[in-house]
Backbone bond lengths (Angstrom), bond angles and torsions (degrees), N, CA, C in turn:
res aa  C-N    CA-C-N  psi(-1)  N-CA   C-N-CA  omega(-1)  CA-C   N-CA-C  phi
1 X - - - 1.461 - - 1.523 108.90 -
2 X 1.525 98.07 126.76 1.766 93.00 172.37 1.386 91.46 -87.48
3 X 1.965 103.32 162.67 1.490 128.50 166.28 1.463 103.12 -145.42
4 X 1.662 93.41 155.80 1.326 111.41 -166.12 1.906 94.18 -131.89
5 X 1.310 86.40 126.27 1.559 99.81 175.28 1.459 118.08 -70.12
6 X 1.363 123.33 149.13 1.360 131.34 -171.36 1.500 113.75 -131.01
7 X 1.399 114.37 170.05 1.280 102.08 148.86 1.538 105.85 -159.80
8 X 1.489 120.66 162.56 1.547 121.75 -175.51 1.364 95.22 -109.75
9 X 1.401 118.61 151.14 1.723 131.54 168.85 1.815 82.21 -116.00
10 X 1.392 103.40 127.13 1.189 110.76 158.98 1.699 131.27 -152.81
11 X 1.295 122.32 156.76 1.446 120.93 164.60 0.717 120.13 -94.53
12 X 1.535 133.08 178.15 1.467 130.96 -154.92 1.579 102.73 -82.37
13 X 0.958 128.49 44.00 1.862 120.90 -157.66 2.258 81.18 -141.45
14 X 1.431 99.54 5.82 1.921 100.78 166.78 1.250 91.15 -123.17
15 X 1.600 120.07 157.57 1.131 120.53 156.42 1.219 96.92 -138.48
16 X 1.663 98.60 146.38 1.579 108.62 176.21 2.010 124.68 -140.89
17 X 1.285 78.65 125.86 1.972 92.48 -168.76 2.322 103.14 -74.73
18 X 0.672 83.96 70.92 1.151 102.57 -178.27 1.817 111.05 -32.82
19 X 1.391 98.44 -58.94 1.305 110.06 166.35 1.614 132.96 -57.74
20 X 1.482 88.02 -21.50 1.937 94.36 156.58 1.047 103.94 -120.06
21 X 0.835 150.61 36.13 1.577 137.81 159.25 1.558 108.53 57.07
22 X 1.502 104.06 58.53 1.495 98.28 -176.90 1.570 101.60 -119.36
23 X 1.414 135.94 156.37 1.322 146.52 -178.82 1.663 104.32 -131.03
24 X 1.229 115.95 87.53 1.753 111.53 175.49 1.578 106.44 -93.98
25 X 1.135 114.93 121.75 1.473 118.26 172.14 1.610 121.91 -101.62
26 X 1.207 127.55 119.51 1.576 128.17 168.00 1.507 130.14 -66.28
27 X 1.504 106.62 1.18 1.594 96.79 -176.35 1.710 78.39 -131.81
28 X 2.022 109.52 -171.44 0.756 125.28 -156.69 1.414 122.04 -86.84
29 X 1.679 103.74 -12.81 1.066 101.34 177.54 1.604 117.47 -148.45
30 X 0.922 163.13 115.38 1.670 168.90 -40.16 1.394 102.01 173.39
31 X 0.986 137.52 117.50 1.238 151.09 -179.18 1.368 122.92 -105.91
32 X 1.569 124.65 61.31 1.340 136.75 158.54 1.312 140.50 -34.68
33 X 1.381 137.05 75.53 1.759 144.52 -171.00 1.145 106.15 -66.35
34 X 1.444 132.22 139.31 1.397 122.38 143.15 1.073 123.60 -81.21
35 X 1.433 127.61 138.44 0.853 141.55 -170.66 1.574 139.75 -24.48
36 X 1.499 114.39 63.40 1.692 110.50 -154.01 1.705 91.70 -131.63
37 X 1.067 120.18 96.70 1.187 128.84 -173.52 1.450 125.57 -37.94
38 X 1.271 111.48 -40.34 1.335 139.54 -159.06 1.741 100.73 -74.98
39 X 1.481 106.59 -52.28 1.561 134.84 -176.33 2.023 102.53 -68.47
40 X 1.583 120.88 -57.88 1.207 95.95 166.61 1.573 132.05 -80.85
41 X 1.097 120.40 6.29 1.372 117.53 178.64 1.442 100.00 -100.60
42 X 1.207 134.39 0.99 1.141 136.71 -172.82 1.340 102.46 -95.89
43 X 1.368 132.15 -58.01 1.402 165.54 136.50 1.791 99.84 4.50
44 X 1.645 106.53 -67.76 1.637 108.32 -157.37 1.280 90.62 -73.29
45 X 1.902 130.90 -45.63 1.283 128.10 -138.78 1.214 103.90 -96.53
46 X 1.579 126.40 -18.91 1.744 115.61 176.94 1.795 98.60 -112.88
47 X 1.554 113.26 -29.21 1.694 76.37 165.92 1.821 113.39 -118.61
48 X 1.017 120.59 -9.89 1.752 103.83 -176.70 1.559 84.11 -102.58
49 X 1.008 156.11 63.74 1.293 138.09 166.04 2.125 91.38 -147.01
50 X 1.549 104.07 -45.67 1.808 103.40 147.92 1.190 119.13 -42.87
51 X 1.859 101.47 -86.89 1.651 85.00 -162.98 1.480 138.57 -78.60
52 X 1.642 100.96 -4.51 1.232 95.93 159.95 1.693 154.94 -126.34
53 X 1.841 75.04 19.45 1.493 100.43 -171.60 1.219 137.11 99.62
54 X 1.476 114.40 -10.03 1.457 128.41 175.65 1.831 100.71 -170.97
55 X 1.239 92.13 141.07 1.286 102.88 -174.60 1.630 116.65 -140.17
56 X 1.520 140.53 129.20 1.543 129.29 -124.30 1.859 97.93 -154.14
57 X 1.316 128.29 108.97 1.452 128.94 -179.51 1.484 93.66 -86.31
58 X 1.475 120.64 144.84 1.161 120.88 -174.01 2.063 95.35 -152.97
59 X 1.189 103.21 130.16 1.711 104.53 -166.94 1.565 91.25 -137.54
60 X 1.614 79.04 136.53 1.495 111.80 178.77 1.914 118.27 -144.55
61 X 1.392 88.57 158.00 1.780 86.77 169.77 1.621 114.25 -114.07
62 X 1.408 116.44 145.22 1.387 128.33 178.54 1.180 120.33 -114.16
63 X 1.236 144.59 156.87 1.577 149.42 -168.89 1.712 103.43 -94.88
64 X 1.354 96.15 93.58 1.119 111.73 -160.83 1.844 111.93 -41.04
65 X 1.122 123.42 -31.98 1.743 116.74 178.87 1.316 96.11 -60.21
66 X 1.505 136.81 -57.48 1.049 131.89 -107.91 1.923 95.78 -104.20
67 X 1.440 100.45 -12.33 1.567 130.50 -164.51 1.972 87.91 -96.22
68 X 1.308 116.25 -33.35 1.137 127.78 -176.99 1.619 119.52 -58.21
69 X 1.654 107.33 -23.90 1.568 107.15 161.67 1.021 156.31 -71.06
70 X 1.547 86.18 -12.24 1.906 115.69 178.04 1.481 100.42 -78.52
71 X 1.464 118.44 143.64 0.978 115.83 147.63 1.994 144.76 -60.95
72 X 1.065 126.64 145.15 1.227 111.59 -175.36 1.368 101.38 -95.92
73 X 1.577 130.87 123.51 1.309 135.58 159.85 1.806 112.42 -92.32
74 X 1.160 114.31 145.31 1.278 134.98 147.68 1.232 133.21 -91.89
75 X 1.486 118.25 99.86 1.464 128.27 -162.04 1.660 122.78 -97.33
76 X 0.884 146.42 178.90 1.547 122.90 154.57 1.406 110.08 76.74
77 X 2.075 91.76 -126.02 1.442 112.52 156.94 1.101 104.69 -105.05
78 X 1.637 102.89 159.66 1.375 117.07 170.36 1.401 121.71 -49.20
79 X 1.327 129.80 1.61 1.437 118.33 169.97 1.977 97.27 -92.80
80 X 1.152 128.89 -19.85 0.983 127.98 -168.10 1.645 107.98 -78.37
81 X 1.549 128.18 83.55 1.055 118.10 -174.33 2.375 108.47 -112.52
82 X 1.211 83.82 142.47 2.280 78.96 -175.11 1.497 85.21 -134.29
83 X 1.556 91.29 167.18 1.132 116.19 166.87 1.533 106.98 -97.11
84 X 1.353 117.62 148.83 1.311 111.99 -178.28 1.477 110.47 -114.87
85 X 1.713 145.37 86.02 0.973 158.89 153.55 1.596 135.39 -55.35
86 X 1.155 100.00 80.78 1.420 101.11 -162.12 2.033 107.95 -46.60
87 X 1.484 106.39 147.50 1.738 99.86 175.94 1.264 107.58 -66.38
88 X 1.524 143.82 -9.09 1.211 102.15 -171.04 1.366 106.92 -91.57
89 X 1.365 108.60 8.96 2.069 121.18 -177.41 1.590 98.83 -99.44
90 X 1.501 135.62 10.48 1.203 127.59 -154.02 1.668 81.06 -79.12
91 X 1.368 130.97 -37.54 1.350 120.31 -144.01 1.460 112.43 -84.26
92 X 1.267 98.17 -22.79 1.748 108.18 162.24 1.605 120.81 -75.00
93 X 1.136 86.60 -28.46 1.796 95.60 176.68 1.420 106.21 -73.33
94 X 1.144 141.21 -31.19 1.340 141.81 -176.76 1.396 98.87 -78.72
95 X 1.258 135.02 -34.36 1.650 118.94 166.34 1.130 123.51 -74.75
96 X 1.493 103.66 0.24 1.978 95.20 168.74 1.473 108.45 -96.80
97 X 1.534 111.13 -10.67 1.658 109.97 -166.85 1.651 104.94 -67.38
98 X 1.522 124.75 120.99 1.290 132.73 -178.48 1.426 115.60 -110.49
99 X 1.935 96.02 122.50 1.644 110.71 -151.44 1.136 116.81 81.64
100 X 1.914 121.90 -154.84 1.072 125.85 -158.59 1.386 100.70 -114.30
101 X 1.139 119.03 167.67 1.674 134.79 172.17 1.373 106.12 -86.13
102 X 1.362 149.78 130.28 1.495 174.70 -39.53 1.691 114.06 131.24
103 X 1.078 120.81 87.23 1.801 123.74 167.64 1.422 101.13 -62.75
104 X 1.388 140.56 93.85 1.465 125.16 -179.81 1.385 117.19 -104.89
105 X 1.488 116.32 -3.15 1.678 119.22 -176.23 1.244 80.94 -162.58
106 X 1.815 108.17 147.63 1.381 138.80 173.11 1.807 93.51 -132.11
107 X 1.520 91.05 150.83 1.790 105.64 -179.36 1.164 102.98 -154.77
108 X 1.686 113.88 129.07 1.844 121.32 169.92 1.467 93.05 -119.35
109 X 1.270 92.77 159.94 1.549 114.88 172.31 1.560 116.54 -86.80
């Protein structure tokens, strides 16, 4: 199986069980990065770490076909590219996540 590394920029309004490899999202739609370090730490610490006070890099790997259905958007700038996963698919998406989920950057306001 190929996998493709990820990562989430998030505020405290995601929570994530790291130890199961779970991704719960509160809004409608899930915002999946590939893996570009530079792009999610950028992401948590100037905007979810602003507006909502804390902002959290979290890296994971996905089975790369199955990660292959999402579309890729370009947001921002053109280096800013996500996958866009709607929540009510989060729960299928957590059975493709391979291994554990990764806290790799923390951000306060």
């Amino acid at each position: 199986m190929t996998v493709l590394e990820y990562s989430r920029a998030q505020g405290p309004s995601l929570t994530i069980e790291s130890s199961r490899g779970i991704l719960f999202a509160w809004r409608s739609l899930s915002y999946i990065v590939p893996w570009v370090p530079r792009n999610s730490r950028q992401i948590a610490r100037d905007w979810n770490a602003k507006q909502d006070g804390e902002g959290f890099v979290a890296r994971f790997r996905v089975d790369a076909v199955f990660a292959a259905r999402y579309p890729v958007q370009t947001v921002g700038g053109s280096v800013h590219k996500e996958l866009w996963v709607p929540a009510a698919e989060l729960s299928e998406f957590n059975k493709h996540i391979v291994g554990a989920i990764e806290i790799v950057a923390e951000f306060r306001s």
